[in-house]
SEZA-187742 format. One record per residue (C-alpha): x, y, z; residue number from 1; residue in three letters. Coordinates in Angstrom, 1 decimal. Layout:
BEGIN
<xx->X; yy->Y; zz->Z; num->NUM; residuo->Ala>
...
//
This chain:
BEGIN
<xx->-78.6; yy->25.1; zz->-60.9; num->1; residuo->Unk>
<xx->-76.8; yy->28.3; zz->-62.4; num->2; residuo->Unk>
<xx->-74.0; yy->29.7; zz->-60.4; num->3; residuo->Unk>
<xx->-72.3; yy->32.4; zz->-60.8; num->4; residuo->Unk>
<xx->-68.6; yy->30.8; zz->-60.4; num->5; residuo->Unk>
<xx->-66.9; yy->27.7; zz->-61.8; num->6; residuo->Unk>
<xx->-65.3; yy->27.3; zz->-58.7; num->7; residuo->Unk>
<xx->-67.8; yy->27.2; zz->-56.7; num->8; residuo->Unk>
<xx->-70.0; yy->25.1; zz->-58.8; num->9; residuo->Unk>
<xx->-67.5; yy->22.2; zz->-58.6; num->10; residuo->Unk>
<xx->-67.2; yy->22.4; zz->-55.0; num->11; residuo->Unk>
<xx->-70.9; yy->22.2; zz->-55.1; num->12; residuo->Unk>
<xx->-70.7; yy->19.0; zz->-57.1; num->13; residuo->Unk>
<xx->-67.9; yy->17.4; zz->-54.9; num->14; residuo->Unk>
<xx->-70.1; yy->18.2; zz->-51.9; num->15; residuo->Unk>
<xx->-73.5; yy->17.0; zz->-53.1; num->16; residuo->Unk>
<xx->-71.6; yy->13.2; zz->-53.6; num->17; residuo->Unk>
<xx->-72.1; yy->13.0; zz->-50.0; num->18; residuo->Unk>
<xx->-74.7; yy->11.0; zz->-48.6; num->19; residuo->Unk>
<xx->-77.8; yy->13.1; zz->-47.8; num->20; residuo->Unk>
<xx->-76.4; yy->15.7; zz->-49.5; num->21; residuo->Unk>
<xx->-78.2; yy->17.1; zz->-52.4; num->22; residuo->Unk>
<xx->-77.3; yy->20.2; zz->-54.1; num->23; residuo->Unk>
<xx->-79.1; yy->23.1; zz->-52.1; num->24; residuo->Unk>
<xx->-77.7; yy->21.4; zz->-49.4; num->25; residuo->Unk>
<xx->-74.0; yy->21.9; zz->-50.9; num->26; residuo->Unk>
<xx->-74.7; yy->25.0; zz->-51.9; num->27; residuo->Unk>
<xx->-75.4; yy->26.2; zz->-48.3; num->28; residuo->Unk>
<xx->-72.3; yy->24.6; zz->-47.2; num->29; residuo->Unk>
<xx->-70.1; yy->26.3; zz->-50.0; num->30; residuo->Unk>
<xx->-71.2; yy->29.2; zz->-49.1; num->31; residuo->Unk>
<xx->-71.5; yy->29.0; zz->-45.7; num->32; residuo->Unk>
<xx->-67.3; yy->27.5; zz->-46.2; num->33; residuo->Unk>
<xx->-66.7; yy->30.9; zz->-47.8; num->34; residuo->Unk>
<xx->-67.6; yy->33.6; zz->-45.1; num->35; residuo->Unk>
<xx->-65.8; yy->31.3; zz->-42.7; num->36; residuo->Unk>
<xx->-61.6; yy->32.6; zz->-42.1; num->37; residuo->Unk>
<xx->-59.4; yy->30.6; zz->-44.5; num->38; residuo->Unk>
<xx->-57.5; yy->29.1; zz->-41.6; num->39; residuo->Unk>
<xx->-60.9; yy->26.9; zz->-40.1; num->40; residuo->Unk>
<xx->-61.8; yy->26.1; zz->-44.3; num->41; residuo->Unk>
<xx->-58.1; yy->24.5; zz->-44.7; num->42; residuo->Unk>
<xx->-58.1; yy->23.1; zz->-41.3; num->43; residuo->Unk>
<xx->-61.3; yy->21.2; zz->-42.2; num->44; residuo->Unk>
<xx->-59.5; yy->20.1; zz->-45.8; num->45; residuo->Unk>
<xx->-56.1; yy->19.1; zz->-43.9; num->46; residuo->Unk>
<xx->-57.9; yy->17.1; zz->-41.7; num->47; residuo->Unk>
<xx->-59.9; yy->15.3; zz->-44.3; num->48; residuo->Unk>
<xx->-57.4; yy->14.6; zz->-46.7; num->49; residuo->Unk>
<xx->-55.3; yy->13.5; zz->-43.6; num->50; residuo->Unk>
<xx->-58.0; yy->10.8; zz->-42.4; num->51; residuo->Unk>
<xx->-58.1; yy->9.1; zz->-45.6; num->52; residuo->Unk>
<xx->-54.4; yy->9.2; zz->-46.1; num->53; residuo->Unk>
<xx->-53.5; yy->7.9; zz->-43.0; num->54; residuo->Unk>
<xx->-56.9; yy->5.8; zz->-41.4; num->55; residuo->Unk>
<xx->-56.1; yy->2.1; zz->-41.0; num->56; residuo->Unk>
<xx->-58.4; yy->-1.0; zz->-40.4; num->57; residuo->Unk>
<xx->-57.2; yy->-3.5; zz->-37.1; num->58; residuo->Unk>
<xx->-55.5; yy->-6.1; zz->-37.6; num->59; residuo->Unk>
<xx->-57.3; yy->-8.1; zz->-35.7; num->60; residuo->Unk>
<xx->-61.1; yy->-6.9; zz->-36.0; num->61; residuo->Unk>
<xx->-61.3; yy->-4.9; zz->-39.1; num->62; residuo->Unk>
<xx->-62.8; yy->-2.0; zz->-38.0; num->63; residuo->Unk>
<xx->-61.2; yy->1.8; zz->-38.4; num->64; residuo->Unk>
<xx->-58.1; yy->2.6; zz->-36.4; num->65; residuo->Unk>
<xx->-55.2; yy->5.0; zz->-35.8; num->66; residuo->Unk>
<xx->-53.4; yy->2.2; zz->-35.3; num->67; residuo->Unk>
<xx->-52.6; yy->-1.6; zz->-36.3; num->68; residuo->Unk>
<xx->-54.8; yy->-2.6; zz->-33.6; num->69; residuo->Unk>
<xx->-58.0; yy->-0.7; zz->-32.7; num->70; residuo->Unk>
<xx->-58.4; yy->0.8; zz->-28.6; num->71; residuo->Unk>
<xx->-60.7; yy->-2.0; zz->-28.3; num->72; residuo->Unk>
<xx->-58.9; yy->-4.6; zz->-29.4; num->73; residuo->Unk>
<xx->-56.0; yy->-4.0; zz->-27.6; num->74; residuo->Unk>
<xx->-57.9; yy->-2.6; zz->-24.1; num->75; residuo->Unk>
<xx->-57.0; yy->-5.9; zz->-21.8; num->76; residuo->Unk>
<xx->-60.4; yy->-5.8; zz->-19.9; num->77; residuo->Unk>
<xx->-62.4; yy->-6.4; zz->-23.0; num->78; residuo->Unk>
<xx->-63.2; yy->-10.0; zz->-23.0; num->79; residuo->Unk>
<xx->-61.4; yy->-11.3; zz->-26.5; num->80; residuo->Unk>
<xx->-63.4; yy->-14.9; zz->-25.9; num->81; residuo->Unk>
<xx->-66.8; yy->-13.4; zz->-27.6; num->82; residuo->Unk>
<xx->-66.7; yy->-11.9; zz->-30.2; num->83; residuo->Unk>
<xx->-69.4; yy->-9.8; zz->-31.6; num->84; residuo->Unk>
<xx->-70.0; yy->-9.6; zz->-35.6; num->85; residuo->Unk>
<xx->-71.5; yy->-6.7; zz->-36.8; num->86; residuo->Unk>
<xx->-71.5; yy->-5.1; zz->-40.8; num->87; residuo->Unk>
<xx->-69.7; yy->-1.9; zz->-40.3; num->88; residuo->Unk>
<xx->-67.7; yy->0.5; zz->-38.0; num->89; residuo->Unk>
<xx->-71.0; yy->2.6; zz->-37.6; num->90; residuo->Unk>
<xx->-72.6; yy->-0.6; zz->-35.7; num->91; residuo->Unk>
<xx->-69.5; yy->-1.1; zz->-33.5; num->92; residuo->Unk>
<xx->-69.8; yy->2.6; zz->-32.6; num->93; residuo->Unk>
<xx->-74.0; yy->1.8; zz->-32.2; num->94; residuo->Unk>
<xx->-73.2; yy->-1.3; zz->-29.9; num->95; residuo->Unk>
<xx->-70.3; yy->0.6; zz->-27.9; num->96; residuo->Unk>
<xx->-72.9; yy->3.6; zz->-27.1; num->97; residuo->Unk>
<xx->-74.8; yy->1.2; zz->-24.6; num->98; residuo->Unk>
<xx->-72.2; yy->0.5; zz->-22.8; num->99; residuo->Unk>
<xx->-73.2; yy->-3.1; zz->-22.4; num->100; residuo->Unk>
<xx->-70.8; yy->-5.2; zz->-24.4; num->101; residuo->Unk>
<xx->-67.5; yy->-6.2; zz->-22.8; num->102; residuo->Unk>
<xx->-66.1; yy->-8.1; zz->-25.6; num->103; residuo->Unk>
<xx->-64.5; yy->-7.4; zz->-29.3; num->104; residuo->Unk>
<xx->-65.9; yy->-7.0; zz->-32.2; num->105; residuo->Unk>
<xx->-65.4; yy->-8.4; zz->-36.0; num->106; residuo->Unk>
<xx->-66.5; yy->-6.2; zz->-38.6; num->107; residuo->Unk>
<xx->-67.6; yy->-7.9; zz->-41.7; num->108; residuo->Unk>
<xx->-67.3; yy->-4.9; zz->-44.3; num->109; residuo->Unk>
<xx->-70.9; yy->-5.8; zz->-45.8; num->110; residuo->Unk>
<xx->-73.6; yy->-8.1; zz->-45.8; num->111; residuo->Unk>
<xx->-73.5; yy->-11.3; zz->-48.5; num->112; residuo->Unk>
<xx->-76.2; yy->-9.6; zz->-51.2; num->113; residuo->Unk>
<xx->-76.4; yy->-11.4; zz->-54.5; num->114; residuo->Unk>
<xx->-78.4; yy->-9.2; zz->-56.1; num->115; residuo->Unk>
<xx->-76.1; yy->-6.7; zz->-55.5; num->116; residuo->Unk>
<xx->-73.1; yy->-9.0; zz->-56.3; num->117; residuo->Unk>
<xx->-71.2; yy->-9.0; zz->-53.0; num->118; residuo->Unk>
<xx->-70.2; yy->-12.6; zz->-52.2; num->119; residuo->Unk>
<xx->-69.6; yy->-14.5; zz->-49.0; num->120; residuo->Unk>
<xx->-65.6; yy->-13.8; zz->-50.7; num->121; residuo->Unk>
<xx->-65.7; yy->-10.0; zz->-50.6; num->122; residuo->Unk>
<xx->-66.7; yy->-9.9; zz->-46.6; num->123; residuo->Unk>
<xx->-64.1; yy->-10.6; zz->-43.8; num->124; residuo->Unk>
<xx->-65.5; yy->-14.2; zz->-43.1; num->125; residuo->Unk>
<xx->-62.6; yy->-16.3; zz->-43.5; num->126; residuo->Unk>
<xx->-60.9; yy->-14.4; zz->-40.9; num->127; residuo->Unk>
<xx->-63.6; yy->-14.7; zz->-38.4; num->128; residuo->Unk>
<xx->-63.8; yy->-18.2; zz->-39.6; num->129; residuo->Unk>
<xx->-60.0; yy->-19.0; zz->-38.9; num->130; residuo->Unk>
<xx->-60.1; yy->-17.1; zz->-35.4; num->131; residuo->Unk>
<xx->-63.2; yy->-19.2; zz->-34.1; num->132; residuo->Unk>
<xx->-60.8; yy->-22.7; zz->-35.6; num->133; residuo->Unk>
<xx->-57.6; yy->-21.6; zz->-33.1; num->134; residuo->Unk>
<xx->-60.0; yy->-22.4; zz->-29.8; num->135; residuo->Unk>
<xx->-59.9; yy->-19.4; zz->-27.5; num->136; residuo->Unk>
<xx->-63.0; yy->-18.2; zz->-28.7; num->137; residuo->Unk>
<xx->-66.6; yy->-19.0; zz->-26.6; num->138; residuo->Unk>
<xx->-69.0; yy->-17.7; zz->-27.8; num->139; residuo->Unk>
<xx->-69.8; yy->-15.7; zz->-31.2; num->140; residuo->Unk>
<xx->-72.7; yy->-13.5; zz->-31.7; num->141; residuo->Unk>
<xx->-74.4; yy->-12.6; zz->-34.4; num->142; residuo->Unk>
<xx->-75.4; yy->-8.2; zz->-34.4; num->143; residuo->Unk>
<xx->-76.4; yy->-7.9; zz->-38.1; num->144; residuo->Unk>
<xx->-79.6; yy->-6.1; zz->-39.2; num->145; residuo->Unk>
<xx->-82.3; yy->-8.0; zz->-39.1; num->146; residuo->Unk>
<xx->-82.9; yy->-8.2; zz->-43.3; num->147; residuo->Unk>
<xx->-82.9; yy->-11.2; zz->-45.4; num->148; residuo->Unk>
<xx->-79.1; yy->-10.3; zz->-46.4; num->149; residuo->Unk>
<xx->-78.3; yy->-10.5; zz->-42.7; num->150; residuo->Unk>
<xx->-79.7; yy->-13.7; zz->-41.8; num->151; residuo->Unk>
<xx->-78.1; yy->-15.0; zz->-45.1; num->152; residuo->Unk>
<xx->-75.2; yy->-13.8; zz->-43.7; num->153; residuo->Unk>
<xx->-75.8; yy->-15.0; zz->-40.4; num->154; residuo->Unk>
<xx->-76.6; yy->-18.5; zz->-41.3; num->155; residuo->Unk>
<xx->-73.5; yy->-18.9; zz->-44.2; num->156; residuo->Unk>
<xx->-71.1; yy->-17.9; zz->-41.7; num->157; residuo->Unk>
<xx->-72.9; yy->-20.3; zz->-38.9; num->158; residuo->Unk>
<xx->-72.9; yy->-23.3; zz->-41.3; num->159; residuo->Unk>
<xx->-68.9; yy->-22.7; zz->-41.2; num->160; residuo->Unk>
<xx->-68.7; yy->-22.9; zz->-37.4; num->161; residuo->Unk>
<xx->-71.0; yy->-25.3; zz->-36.3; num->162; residuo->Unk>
<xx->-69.0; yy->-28.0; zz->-35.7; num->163; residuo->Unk>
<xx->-66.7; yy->-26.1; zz->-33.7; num->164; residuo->Unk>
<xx->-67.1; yy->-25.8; zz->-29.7; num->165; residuo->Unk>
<xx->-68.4; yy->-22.5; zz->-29.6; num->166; residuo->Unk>
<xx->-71.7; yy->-20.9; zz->-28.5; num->167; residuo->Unk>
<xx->-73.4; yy->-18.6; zz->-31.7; num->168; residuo->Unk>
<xx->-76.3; yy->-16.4; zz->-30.3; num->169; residuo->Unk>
<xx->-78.0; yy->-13.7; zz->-32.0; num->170; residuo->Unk>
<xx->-79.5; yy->-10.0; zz->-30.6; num->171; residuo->Unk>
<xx->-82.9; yy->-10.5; zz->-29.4; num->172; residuo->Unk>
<xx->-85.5; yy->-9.5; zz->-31.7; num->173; residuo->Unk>
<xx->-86.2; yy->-6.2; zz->-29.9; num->174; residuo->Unk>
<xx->-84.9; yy->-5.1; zz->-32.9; num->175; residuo->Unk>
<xx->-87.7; yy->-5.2; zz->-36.1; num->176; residuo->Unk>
<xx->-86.8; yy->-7.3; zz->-38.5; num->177; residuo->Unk>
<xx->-85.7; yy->-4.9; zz->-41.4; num->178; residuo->Unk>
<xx->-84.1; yy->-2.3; zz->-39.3; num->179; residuo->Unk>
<xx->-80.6; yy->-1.1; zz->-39.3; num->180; residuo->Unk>
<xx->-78.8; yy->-1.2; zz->-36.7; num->181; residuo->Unk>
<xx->-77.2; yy->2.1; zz->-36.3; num->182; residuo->Unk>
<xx->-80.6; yy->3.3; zz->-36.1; num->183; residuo->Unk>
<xx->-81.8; yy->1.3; zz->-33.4; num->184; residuo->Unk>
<xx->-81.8; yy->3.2; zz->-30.0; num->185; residuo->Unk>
<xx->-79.4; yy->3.0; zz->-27.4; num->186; residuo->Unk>
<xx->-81.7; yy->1.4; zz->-25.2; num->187; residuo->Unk>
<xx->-83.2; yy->-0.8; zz->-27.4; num->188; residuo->Unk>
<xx->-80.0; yy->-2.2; zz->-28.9; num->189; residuo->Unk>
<xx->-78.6; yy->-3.0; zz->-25.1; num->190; residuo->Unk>
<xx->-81.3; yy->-5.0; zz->-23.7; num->191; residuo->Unk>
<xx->-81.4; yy->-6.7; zz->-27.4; num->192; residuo->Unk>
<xx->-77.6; yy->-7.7; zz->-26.6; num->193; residuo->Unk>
<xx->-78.0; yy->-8.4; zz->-22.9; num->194; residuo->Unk>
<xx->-81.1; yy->-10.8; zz->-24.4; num->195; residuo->Unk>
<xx->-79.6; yy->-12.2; zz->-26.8; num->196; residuo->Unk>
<xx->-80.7; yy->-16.0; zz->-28.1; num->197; residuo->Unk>
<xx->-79.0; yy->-19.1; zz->-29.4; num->198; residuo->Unk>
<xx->-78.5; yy->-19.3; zz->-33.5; num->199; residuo->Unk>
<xx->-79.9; yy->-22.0; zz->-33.9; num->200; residuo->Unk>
<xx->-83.3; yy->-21.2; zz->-31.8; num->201; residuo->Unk>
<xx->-83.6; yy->-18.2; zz->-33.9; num->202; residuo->Unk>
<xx->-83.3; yy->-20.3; zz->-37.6; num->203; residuo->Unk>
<xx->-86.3; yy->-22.3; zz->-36.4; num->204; residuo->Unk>
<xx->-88.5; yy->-19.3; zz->-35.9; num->205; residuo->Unk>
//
């Protein structure tokens, strides 16, 4: 793609690293970026360049905050005896849409994926692991995609529990099996929490 300006031709390239994004695509944003007033163009690159300078993860579940500990985390009428363990913040934000969970959350970071060399060491599984050994914790359930790298997941982190006095369930299965999460419905993902089934019915199936 010729353009007429160096400038704009490496703004293009920044913008087209974006997910989605190819490179007509940046181009309509550059340009559309230029006829806007230079005050709404900075403010967008202030607050950008802000977010990443200054975005922290909780403490306590991993998942983005302005703070050391996330609003959910530290609301007192969420229920910190289940905890619900998801991939990433977009599924905490997927689960919080239904408005049907009540408890906290642990965000993993990822999904154990050999073939893509990410190891049961480069998720946020011992953590979850030492929480569930201190003994407040009931119940733990298990909201990652339904994908042979989730159940993996699933089952390596429930082969550390087991022995510990706490329930494990997993979201029903009104989820199909290869989906993402984030992409599940609102209404769909709910009743698949509100329905959700021991562990260890669902690694006999």
């Amino acid at each position: 793609m010729e353009l007429p300006s160096k400038l704009v031709e490496n703004a293009v390239n920044e913008m087209a690293q974006l997910p989605g994004i190819g490179k007509r695509t940046a181009l309509r944003l550059v340009l559309h970026l230029l006829k806007q007033p230079l005050e709404q163009t900075e403010g967008l690159t202030n607050a950008l360049a802000t977010m990443r300078k200054d975005i922290q993860f909780c403490q306590t579940c991993h998942t983005i905050s302005d703070a050391e500990i996330c609003g959910i985390c530290a609301n007192p009428s969420r229920d910190k005896a289940i905890i619900c363990v998801v991939e990433d913040v977009r599924d905490v934000m997927a689960l919080e849409n239904t408005g049907m969970f009540k408890g906290v959350y642990h965000v993993l970071g990822g999904k154990i994926s050999p073939i893509e060399g990410i190891g049961p060491s480069q998720l946020k599984i011992t953590s979850l692991v030492e929480k569930a050994k201190l003994g407040v914790i009931t119940e733990i359930i298990f909201a990652l995609s339904s994908t042979m790298e989730g159940d993996t997941t699933n089952f390596y982190i429930y082969k550390q529990i087991k022995d510990l006095a706490i329930k494990t369930s997993t979201i029903a299965r009104g989820i199909a099996v290869g989906d993402e999460l984030e992409y599940a419905d609102e209404v769909t993902l709910g009743r698949s929490l509100l329905n959700r089934i021991p562990f260890e019915t669902s690694i006999r199936q």
